[in-house]
Backbone as CSV, one residue per row, in Angstrom:
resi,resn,N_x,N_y,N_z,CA_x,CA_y,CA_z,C_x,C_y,C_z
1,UNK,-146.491,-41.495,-85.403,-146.218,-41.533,-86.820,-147.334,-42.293,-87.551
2,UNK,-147.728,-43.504,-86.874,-149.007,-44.011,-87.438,-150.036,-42.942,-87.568
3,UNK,-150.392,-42.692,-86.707,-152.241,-41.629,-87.005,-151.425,-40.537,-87.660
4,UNK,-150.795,-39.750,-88.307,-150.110,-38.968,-88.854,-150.556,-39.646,-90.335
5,UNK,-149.901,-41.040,-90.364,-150.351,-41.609,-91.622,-151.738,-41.664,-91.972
6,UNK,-152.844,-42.257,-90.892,-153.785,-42.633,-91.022,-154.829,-41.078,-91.474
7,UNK,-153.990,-40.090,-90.664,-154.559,-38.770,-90.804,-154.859,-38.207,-92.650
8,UNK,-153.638,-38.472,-92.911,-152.993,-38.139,-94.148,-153.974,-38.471,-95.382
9,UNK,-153.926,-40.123,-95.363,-154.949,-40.991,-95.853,-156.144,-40.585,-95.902
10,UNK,-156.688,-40.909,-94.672,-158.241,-40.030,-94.857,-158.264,-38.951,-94.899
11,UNK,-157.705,-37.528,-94.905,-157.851,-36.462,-95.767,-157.978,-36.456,-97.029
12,UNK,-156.985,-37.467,-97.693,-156.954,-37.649,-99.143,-158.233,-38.009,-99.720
13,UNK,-159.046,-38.995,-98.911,-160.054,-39.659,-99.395,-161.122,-38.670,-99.491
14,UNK,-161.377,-38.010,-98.095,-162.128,-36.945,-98.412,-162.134,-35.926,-99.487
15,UNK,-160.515,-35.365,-99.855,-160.437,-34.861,-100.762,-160.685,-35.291,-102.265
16,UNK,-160.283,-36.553,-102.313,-160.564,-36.774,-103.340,-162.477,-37.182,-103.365
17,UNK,-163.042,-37.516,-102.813,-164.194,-37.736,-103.201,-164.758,-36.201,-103.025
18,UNK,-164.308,-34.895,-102.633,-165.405,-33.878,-103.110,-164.584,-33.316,-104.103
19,UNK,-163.882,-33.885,-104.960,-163.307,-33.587,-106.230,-164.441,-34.205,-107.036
20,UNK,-164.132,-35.513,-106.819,-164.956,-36.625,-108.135,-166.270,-35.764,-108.061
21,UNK,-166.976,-35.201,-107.015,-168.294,-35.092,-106.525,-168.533,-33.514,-107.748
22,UNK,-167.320,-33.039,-107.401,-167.290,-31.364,-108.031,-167.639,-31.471,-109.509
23,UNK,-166.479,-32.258,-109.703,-166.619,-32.950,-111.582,-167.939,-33.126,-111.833
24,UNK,-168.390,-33.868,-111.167,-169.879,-34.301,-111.953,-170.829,-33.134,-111.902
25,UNK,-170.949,-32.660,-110.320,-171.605,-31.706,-110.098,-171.658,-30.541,-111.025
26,UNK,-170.101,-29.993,-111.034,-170.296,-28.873,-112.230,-169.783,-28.871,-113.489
27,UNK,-169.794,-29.962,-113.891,-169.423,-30.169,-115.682,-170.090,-29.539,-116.360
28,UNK,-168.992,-28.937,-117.279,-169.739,-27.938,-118.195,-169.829,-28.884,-119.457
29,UNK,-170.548,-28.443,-119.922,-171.155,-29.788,-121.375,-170.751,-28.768,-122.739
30,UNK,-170.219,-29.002,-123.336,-169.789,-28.964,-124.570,-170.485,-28.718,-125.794
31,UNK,-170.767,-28.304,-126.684,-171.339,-28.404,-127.847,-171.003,-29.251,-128.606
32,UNK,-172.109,-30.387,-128.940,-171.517,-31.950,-129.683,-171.523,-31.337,-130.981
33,UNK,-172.551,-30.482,-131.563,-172.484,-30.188,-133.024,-171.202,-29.186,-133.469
34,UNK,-170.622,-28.527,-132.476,-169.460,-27.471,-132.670,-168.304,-28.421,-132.589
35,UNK,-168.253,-29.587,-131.870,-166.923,-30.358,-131.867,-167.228,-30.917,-133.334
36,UNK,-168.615,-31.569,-133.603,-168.757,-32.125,-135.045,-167.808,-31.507,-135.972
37,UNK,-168.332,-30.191,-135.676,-167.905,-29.056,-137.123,-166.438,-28.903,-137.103
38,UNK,-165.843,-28.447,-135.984,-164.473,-28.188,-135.363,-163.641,-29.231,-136.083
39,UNK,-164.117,-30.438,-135.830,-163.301,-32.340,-137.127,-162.905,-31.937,-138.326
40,UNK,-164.355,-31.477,-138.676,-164.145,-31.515,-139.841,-163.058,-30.212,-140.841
41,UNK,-163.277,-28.932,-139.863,-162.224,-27.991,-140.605,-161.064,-28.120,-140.250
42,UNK,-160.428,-27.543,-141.167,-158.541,-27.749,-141.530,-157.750,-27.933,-140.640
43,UNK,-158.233,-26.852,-139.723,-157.640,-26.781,-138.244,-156.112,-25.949,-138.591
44,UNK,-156.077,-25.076,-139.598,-155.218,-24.326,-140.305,-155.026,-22.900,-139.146
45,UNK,-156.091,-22.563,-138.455,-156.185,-21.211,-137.569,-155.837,-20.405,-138.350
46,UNK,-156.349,-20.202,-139.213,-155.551,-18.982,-140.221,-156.232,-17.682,-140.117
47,UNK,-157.241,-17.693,-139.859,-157.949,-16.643,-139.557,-158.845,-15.936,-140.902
48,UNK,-158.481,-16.485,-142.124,-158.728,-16.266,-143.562,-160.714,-16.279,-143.228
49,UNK,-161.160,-16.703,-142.163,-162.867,-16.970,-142.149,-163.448,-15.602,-141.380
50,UNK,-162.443,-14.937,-141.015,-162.758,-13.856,-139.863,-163.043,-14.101,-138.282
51,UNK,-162.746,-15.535,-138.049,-162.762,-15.569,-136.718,-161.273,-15.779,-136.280
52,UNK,-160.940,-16.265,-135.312,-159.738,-15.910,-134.450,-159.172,-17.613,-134.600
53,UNK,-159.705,-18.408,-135.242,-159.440,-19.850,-135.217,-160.600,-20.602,-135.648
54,UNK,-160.432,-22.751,-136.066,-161.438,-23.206,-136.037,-162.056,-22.772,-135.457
55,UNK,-161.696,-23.432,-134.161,-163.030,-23.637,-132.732,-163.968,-22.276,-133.151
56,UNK,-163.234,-20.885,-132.598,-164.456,-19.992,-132.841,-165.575,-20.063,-134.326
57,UNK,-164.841,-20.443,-135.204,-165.748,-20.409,-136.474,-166.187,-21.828,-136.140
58,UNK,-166.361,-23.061,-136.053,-167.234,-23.881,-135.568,-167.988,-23.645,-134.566
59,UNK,-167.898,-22.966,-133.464,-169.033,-22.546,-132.801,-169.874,-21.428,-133.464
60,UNK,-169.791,-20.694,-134.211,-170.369,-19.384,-135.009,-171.324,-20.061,-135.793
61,UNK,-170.778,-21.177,-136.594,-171.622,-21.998,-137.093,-172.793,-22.884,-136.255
62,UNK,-172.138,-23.276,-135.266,-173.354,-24.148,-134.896,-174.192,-23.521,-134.336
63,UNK,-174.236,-21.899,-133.677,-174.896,-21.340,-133.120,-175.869,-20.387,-134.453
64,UNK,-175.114,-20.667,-135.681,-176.130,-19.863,-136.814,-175.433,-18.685,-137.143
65,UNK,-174.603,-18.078,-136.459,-174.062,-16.715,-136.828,-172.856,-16.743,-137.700
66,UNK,-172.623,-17.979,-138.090,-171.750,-17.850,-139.598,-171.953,-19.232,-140.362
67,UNK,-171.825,-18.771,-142.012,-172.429,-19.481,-142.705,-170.944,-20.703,-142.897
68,UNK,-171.539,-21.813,-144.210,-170.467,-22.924,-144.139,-169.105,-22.857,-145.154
69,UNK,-169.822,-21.314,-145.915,-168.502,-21.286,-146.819,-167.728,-20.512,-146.726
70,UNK,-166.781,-19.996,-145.155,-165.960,-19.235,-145.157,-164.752,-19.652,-145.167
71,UNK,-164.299,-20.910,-145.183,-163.123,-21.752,-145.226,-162.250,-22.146,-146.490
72,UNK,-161.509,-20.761,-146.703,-160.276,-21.403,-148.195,-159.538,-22.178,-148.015
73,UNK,-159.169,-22.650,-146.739,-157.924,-23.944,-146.995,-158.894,-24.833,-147.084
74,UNK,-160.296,-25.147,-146.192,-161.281,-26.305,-146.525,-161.380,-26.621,-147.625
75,UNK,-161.666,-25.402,-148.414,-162.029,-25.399,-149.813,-164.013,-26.169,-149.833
76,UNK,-163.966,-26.852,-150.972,-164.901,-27.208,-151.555,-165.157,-28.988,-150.180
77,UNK,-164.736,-29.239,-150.086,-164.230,-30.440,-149.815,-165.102,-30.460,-148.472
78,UNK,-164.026,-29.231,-147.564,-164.964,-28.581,-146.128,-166.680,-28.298,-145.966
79,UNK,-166.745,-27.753,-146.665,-168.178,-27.259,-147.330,-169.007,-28.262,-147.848
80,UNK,-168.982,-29.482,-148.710,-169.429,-30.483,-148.880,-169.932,-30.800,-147.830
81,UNK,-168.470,-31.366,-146.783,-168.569,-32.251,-145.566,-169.636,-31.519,-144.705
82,UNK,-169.673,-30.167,-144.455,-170.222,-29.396,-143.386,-171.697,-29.699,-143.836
83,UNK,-172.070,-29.425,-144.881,-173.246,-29.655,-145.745,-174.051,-30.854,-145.519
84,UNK,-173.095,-31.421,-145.599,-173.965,-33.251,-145.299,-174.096,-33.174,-143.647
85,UNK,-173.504,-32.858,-142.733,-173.136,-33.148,-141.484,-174.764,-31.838,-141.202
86,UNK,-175.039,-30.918,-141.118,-175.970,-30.257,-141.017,-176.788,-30.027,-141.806
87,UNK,-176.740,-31.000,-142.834,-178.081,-31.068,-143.530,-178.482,-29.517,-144.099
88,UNK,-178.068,-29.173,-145.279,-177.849,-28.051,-145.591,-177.288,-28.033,-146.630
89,UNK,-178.282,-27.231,-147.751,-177.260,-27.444,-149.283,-175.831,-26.696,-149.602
90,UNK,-175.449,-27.459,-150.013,-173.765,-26.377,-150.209,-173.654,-25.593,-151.218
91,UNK,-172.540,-24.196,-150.558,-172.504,-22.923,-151.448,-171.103,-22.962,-151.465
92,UNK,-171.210,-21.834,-152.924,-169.546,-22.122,-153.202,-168.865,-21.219,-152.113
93,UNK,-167.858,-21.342,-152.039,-166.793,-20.595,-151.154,-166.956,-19.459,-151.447
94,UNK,-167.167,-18.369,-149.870,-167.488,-16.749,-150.337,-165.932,-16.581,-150.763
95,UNK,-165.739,-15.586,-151.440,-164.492,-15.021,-152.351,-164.128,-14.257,-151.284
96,UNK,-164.754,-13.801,-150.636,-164.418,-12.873,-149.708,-163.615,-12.678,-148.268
97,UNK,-163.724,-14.168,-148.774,-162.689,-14.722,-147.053,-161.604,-14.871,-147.984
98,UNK,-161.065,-15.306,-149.481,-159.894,-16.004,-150.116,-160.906,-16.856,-151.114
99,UNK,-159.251,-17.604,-151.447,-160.079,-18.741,-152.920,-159.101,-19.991,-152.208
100,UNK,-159.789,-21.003,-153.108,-159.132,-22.269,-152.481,-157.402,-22.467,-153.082
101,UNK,-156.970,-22.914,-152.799,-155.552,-23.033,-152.943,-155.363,-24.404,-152.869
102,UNK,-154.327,-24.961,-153.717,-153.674,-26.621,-152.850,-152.839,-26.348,-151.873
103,UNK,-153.100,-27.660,-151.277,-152.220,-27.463,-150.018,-150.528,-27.240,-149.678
104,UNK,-150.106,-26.250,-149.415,-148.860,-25.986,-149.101,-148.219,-26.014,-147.963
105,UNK,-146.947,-25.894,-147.595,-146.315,-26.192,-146.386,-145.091,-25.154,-146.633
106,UNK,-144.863,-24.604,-145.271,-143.895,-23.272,-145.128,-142.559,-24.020,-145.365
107,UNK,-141.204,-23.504,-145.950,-140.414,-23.599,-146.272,-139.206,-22.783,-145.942
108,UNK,-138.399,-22.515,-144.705,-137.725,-21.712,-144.442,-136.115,-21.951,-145.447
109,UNK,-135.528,-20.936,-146.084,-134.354,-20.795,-146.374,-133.397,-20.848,-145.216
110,UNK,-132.851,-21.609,-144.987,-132.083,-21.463,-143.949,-130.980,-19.959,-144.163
111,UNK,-130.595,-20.498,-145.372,-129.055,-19.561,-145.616,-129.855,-18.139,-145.340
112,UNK,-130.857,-17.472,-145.676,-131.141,-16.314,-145.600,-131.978,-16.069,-144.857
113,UNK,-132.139,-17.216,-143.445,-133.043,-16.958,-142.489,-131.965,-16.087,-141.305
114,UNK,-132.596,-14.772,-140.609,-131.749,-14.110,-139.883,-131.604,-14.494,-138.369
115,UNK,-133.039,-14.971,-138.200,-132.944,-15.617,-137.108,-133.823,-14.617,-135.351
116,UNK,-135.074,-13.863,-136.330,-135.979,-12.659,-136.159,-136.444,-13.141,-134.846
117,UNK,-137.149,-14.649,-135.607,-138.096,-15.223,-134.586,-139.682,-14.563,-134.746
118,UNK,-139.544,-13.407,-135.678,-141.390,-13.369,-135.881,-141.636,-14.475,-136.673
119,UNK,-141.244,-15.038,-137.348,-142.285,-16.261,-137.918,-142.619,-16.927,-136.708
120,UNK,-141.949,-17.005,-135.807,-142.268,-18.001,-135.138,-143.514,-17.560,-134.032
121,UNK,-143.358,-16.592,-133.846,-144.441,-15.645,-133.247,-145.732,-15.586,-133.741
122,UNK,-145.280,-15.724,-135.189,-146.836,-15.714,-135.764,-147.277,-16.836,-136.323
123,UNK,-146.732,-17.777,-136.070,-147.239,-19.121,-136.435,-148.276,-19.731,-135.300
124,UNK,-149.449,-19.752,-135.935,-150.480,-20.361,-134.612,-150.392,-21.540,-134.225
125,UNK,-149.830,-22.503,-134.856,-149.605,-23.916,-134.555,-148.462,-24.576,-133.859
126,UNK,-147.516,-23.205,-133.761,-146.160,-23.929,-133.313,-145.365,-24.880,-133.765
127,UNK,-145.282,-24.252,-135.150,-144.716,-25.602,-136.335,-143.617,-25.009,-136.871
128,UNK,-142.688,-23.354,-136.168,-141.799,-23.307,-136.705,-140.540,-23.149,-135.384
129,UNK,-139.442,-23.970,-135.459,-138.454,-24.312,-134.177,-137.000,-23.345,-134.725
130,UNK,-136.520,-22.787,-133.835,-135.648,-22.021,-133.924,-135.273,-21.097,-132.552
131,UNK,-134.444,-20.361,-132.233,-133.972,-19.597,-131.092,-133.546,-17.741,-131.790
132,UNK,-133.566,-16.681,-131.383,-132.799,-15.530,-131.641,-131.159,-15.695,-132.363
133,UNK,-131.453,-14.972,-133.312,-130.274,-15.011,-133.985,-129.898,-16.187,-134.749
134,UNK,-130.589,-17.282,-135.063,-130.155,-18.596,-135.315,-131.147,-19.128,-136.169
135,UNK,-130.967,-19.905,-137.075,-131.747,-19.722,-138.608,-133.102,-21.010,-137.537
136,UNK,-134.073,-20.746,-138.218,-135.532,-21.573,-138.101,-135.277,-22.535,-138.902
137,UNK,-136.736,-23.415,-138.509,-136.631,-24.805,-139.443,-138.380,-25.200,-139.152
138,UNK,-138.746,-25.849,-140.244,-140.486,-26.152,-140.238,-140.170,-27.375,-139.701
139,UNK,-141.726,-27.644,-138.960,-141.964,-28.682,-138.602,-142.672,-29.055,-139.777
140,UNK,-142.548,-30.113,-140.621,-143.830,-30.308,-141.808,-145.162,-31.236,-141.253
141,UNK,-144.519,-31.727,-140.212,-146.137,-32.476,-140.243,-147.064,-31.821,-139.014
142,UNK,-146.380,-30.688,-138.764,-147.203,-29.182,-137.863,-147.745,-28.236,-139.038
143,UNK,-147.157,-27.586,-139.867,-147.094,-27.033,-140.241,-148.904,-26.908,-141.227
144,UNK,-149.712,-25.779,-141.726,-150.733,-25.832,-141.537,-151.370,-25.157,-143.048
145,UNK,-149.984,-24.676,-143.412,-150.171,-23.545,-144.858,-150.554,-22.579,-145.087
146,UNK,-151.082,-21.974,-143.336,-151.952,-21.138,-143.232,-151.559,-19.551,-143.597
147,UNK,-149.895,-19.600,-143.684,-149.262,-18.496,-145.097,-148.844,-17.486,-143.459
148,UNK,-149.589,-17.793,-142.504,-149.565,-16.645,-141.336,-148.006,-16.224,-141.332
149,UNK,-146.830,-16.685,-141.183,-145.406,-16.532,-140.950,-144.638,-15.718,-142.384
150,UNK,-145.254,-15.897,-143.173,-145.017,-14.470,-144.295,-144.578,-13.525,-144.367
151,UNK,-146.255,-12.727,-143.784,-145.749,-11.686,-143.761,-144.995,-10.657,-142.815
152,UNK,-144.616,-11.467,-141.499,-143.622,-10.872,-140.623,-142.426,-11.002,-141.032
153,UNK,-141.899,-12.085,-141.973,-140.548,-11.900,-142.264,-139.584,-10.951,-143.081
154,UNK,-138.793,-10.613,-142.218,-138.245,-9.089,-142.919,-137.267,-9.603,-144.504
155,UNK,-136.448,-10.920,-144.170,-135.765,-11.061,-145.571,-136.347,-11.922,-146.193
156,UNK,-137.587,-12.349,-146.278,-138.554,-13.328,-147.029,-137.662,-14.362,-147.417
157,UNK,-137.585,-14.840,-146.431,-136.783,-16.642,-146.343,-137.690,-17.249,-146.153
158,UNK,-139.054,-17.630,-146.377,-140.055,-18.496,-146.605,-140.956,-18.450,-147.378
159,UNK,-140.785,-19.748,-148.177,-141.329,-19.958,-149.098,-142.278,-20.956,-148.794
160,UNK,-143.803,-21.120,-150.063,-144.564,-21.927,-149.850,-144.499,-22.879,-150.695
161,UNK,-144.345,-24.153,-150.395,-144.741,-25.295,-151.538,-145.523,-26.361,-151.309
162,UNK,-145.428,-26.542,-152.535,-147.433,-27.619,-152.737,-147.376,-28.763,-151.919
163,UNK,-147.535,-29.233,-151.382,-147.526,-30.462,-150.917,-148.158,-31.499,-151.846
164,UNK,-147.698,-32.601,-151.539,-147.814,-33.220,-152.727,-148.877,-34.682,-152.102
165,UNK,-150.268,-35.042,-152.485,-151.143,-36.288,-152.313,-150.678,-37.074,-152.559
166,UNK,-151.114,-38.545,-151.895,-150.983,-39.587,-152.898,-152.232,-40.453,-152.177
167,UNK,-152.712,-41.679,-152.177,-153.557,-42.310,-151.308,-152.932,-42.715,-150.225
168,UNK,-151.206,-42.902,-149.586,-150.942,-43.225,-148.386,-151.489,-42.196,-147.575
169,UNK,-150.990,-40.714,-148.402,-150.970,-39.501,-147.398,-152.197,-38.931,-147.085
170,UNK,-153.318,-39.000,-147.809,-154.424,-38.276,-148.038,-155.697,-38.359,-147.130
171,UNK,-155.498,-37.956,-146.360,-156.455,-38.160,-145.052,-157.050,-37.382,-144.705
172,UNK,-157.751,-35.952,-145.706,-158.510,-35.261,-145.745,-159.989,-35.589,-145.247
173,UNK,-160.516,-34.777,-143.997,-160.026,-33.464,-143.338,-159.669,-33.722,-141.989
174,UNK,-159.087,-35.183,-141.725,-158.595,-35.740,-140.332,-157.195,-34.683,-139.848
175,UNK,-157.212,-33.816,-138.685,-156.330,-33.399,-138.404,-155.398,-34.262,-137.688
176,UNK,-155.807,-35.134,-137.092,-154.811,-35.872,-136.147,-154.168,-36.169,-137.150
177,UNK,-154.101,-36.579,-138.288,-153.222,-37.642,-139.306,-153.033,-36.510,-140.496
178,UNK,-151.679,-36.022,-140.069,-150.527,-35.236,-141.072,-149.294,-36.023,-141.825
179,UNK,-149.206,-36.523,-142.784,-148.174,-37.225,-143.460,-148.171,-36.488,-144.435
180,UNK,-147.008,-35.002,-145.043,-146.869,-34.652,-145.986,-145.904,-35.062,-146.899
181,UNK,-145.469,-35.373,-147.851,-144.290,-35.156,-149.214,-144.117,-34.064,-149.792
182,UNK,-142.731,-33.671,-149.800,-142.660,-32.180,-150.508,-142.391,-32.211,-151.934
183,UNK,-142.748,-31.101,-152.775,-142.666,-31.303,-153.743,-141.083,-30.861,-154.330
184,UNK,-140.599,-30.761,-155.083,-139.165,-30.066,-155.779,-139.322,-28.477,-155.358
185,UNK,-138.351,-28.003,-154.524,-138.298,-26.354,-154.541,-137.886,-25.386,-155.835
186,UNK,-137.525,-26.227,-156.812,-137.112,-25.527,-157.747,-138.024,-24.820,-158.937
């Protein structure tokens, strides 16, 4: 039972040191200027830029194959930031992706939610909680404005409203730090 143990042990060690060894050996390295860029946008995934999410449109950018003003939830704000960060004068927002909007947050009706589950399907962030047959509910400090859960809903039980700034909440364009206030639905 001892060398069983002792066996055990030093396998592990071995194993673990041509792990550590692998890591270093084949680390793949990252793009520091695409994580730069990646910070700084909404992190909305809305797809409103023509790519499939940030990440892809921050790498498009840092590689040159897309410019800094395709971002309507960024707005003006995004574009500034991107501007200074790559040294690069800023252009207004192409029209062509959208226009800037204030920031909103999805709003499910409960009473006239059926309980589909495509919003929830089409929400890229995973900010709307619910089961089949059984009304949904937003997460607000998931939730991204990115409007995506719309247009799958068959009895349009979601609504958008403004979210509301103040200087506690306003931590533009930090994604880690979501603190919204809603405004009056009425």
């Amino acid at each position: 039972m001892f060398t069983a143990i002792i066996a055990i042990t030093v396998m592990a060690l071995i194993f673990g040191l041509l792990l550590g060894f692998a890591s270093i050996r084949f680390k793949v390295e990252g793009d520091p200027i695409a994580d730069q860029i990646d910070k700084i946008l909404p992190q909305t995934q809305c797809g409103q830029c023509s790519f499939a999410g940030c990440r892809p449109y921050a790498e498009a950018i840092a590689a040159g194959e897309a410019d800094i003003n395709r971002c309507p939830p960024g707005g003006e704000a995004t574009i500034q930031a991107l501007a200074e960060l790559l040294e690069v004068e800023p252009k207004p927002l192409d029209e062509a992706c959208g226009v800037e909007k204030p920031k909103t947050l999805a709003v499910i009706d409960e009473d006239r939610c059926i309980g589909c589950t495509l919003c929830i399907q089409a929400c890229p962030v995973d900010a709307i909680l619910g089961s089949a047959k059984h009304m949904h509910t937003v997460i607000a400090s998931e939730c991204t404005g990115c409007e995506l859960c719309l247009p799958p809903c068959p009895v349009d039980c979601i609504d958008m409203v403004e979210t509301k700034q103040n200087p506690n909440t306003w931590r533009w364009p930090d994604p880690d730090h979501v603190d919204i206030q809603l405004g009056d639905r009425s």
